[in-house]
N, C-alpha and C positions, 0 to 999 in steps of 0.2 A: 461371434457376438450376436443374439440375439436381440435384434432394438426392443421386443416386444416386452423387455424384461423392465421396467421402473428403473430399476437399479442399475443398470447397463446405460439408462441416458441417461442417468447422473453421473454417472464416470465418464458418459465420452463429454459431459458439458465442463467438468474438471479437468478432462484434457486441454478443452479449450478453452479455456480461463484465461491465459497469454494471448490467444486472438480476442476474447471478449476487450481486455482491458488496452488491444492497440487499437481496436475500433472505437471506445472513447476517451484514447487519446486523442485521436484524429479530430474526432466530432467537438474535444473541447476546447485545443487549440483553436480552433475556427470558431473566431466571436461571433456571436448572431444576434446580435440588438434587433429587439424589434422595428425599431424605428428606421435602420441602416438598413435598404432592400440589397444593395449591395451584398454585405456579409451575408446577410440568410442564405441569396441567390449563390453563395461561395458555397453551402452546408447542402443547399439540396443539389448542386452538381456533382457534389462529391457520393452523393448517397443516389442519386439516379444511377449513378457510373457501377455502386457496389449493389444494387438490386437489379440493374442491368448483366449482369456478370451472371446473376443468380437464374437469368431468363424470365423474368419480369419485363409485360408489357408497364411501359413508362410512358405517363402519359404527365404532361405540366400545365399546371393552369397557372395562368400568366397575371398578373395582380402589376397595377401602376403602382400605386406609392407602399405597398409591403413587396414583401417576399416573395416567390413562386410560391404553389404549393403543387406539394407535389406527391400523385398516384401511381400506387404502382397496384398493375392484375395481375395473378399466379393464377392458372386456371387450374382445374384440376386434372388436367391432360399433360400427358408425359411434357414436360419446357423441352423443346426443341434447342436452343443455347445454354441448357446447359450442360457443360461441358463434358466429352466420355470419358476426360483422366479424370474430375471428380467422381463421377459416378463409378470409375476401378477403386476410389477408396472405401467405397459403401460397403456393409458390413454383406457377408454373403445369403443369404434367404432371412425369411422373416420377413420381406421387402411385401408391401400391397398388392394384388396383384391386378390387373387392368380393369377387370371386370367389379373388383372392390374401390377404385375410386372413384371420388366424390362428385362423378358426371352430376349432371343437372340441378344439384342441391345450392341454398343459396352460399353466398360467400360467408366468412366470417370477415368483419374492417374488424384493422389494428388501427388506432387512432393515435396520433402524438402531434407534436408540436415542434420543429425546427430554432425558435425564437426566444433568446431567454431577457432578463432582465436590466442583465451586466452591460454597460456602456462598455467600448473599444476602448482598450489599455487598462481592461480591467487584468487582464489574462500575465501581466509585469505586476500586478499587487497580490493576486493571489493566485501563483501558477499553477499548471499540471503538478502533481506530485501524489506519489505511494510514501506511505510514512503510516506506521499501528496499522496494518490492517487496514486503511481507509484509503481512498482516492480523493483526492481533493482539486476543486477546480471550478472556476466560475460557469453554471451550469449542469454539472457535472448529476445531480442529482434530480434536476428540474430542466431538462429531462433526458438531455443528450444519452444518459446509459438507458434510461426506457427503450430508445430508438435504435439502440446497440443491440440489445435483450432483441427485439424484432426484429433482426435483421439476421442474428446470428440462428434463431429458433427457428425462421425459414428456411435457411440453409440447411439446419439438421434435419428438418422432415422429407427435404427435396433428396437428401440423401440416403436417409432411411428410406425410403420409397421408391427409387430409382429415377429418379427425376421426374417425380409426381409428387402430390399433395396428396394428403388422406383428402381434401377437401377444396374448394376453390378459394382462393386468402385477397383479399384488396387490403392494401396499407393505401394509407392516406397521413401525411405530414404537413403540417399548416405551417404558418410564418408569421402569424396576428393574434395566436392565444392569447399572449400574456396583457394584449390590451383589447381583447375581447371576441376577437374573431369577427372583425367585421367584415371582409372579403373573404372569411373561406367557410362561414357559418350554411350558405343556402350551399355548397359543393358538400361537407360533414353531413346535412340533413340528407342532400338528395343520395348518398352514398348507404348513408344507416339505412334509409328506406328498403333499401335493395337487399340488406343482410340479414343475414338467422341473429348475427350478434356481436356487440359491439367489444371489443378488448381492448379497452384506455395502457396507455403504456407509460402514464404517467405513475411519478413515484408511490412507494407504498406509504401508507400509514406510518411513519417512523421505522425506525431501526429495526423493530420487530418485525416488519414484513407484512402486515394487517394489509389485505386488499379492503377499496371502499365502495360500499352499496349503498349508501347515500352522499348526499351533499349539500350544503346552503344552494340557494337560489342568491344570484347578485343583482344590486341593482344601483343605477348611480342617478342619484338627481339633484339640480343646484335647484336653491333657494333664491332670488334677489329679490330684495327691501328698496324701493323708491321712496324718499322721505323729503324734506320739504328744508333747502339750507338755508342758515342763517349766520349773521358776526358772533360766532359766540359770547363776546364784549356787549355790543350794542345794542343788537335783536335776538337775544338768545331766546326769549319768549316765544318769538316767532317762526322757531327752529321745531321741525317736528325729525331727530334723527333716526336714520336709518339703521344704522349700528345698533342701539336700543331697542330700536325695533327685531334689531334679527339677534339681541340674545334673547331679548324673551322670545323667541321661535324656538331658537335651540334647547331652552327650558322644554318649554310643550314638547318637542321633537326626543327628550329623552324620558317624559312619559310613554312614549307609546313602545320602548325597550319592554320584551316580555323575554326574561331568560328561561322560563319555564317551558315555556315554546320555539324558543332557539332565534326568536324575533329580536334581532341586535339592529341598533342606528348608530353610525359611529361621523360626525360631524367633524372631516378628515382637514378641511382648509377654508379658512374664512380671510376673509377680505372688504374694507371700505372705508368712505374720507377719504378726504385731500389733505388738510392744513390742522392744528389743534385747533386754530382760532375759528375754524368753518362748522357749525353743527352740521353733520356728513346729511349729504342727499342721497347717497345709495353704499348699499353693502351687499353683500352676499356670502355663500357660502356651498362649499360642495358635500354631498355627503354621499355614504357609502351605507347600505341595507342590504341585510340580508336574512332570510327566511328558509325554513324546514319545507313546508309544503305550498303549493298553488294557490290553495284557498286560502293561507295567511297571505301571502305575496298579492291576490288580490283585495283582501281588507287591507293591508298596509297603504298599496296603493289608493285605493279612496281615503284612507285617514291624510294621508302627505295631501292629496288632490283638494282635500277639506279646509286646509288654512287661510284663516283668515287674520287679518293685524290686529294688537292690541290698541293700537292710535288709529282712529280713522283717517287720519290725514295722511296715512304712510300706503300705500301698495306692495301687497306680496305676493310674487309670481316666481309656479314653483313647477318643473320643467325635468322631464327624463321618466324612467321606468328600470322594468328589469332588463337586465343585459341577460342574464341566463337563468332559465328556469330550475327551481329546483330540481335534484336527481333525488326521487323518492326510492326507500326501499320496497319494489313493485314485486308478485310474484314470479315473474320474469328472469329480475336480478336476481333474487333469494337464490332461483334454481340454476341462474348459471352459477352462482356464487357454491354450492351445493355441488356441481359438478368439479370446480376448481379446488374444493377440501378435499371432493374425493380421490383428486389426481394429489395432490398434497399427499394425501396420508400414502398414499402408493409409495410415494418416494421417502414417506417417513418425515415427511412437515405435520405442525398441526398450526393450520393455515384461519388463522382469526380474521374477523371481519371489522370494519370500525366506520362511522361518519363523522365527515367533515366540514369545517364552516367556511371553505372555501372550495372555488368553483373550476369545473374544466370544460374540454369540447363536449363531453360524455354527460354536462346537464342536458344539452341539446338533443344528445339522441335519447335518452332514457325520457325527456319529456316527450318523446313520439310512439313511446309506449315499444322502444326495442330494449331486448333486454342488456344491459349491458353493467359490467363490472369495470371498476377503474382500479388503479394503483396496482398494476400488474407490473410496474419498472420496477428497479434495485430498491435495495432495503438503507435509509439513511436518513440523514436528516438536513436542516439547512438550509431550505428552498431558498434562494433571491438573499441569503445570508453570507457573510464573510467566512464564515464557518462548514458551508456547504460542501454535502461529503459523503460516498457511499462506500457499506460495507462490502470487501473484498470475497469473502467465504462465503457472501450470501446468494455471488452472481451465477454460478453452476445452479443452487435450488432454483432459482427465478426462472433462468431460460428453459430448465426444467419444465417446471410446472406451466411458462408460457407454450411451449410446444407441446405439453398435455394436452392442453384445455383448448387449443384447434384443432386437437386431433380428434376431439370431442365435443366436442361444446355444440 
């Protein structure tokens, strides 16, 4: 068996399609609420232990109120641990040979996320289960099988190569994605920094398989209305409400929607009042924005910074920013994105590109100007939905084309 051949790692990645799919079994029975450090800290012991196996330095950054996150290094020096009965199953020559690996060159980060959406006793409503061709499972697509896809595509190169990389690999797994990455956001920067390039392991573009070279920039900020109460009965004159106050905000607030430019405001939960008989003294409201590029992200920001009340008597004070920077399609991405069609078509994908109006760890590195392509996990659909589900046939192409494109990128 010749690993060099395209079509030989897509047959050994269909050999192991039955390990692909107990590895997210594994990872999806294991709930991981964000909010539960507990569970997460359950999902990165388990994946320390199976990239420790691999002979990965593991290294945990320790986080109070989330999750571990958790790093693992593969240098590009023969792994010492890992094992010499894997390395008698390696195919016989074709293997890198000492003086062809990827000494000194920077790493590639695999980036993903441990933490999904699903509260504890989700996993009794909508279990593990194969059924059409699909896997289904709370998580399951968002992102537990991305991290499977990583874990199984290291393995294969440690094997093809004799317990080397073509090149030095850092995986990085966070615990705080899905509410923004507040403690593992400066570890993801300071790690892209260090790489050639970044490889999101989060889902693809739908079912089809679509990796993504852009993405919305997100951003959350509340609104609160201070207004002036009164008896609605008696002084209602004398009532200047705040509620009032903050619909006509949210009028103005969906003027500044430009779908032309991908410039959406979406005023997600409002709030205010006490009693019907009280004209309300304060209201409020949260909202959710989001933007294509930088330069919209910062006019948006000064137009929200810009409001002012329709009643003078009212106060409005309006509080937050972007959480994540747009991921622009930069020449960077085009051209990793460019290297990952052309490992595609090797194995006979014709590997489409697409952007989306939601956000990952991968806005963060690509606004530091590395190059980085996302949506390199399983092909499905469903994220954070009851429905949530990935295609079976499509996990051989995936780990495929993932173990390409570090072996090149």
């Amino acid at each position: 068996m010749n690993i060099s051949k395209p079509a030989d790692r897509l047959r050994y990645f269909r050999q192991q399609q039955a390990a692909i799919l107990d590895t997210i079994e594994q990872l999806v029975t294991l709930e991981s609420p964000s909010e539960v450090k507990a569970a997460v800290d359950r999902v990165s012991t388990v994946l320390a232990s199976r990239f420790g196996e691999l002979g990965g330095k593991i290294t945990v950054h320790r986080a109070e109120k989330f999750g571990n996150h958790l790093q693992v290094d593969c240098s590009g020096e023969k792994l010492p641990r890992f094992s010499q009965k894997t390395l008698e199953m390696a195919p016989p020559r074709g293997r890198t040979r000492d003086s062809e690996v990827g000494r000194g060159r920077k790493p590639i980060l695999l980036l993903g996320h441990m933490d999904t959406v699903h509260p504890v006793g989700t996993i009794s409503k909508m279990p593990f289960r194969v059924s059409k061709g699909r896997v289904w499972g709370p998580g399951v697509f968002d992102m537990k099988s991305g991290i499977a896809l990583g874990l199984h595509a290291v393995e294969a190169l440690l094997l093809w190569n004799g317990g080397k990389l073509p090149r030095p690999v850092t995986v990085l797994l966070v615990s705080d994605e899905e509410v923004g990455s507040p403690s593992s956001r400066a570890i993801t920067e300071k790690l892209a920094r260090e790489a050639a390039a970044v490889l999101v392991l989060e889902p693809a573009a739908g079912a089809e398989g679509a990796v993504k070279t852009a993405r919305k920039g997100v951003g959350e900020y509340t609104l609160n209305v201070k207004g002036v109460a009164a008896h609605a009965g008696l002084d209602f004159e004398r009532g200047h409400s705040a509620v009032l106050e903050l619909s006509r905000q949210i009028l103005r607030l969906s003027e500044l929607v430009d779908l032309t430019r991908g410039t959406t405001i979406n005023v997600g939960k409002v709030s205010g009042g006490t009693r019907t008989n009280v004209v309300p003294s304060e209201a409020s409201a949260v909202i959710d924005a989001r933007v294509t590029t930088k330069k919209d992200a910062d006019k948006l920001h000064r137009q929200l910074m810009a409001l002012r009340p329709f009643d003078p008597q009212c106060k409005v004070i309006i509080a937050g920013g972007m959480n994540r920077p747009p991921m622009e399609r930069t020449p960077g991405t085009v051209a990793l994105y460019e290297k990952a069609k052309a490992v595609a078509k090797e194995l006979g994908i014709e590997l489409e590109e697409a952007s989306v109006g939601g956000g990952s760890d991968g806005n963060f590195t690509a606004a530091l100007g590395i190059p980085t392509l996302d949506g390199l996990g399983a092909a499905g659909e469903g994220a954070h939905a009851a429905h949530e589900s990935i295609v079976i046939s499509e996990l051989p192409c995936r780990a495929a084309l993932l173990a390409g494109l570090i072996a090149s990128a």
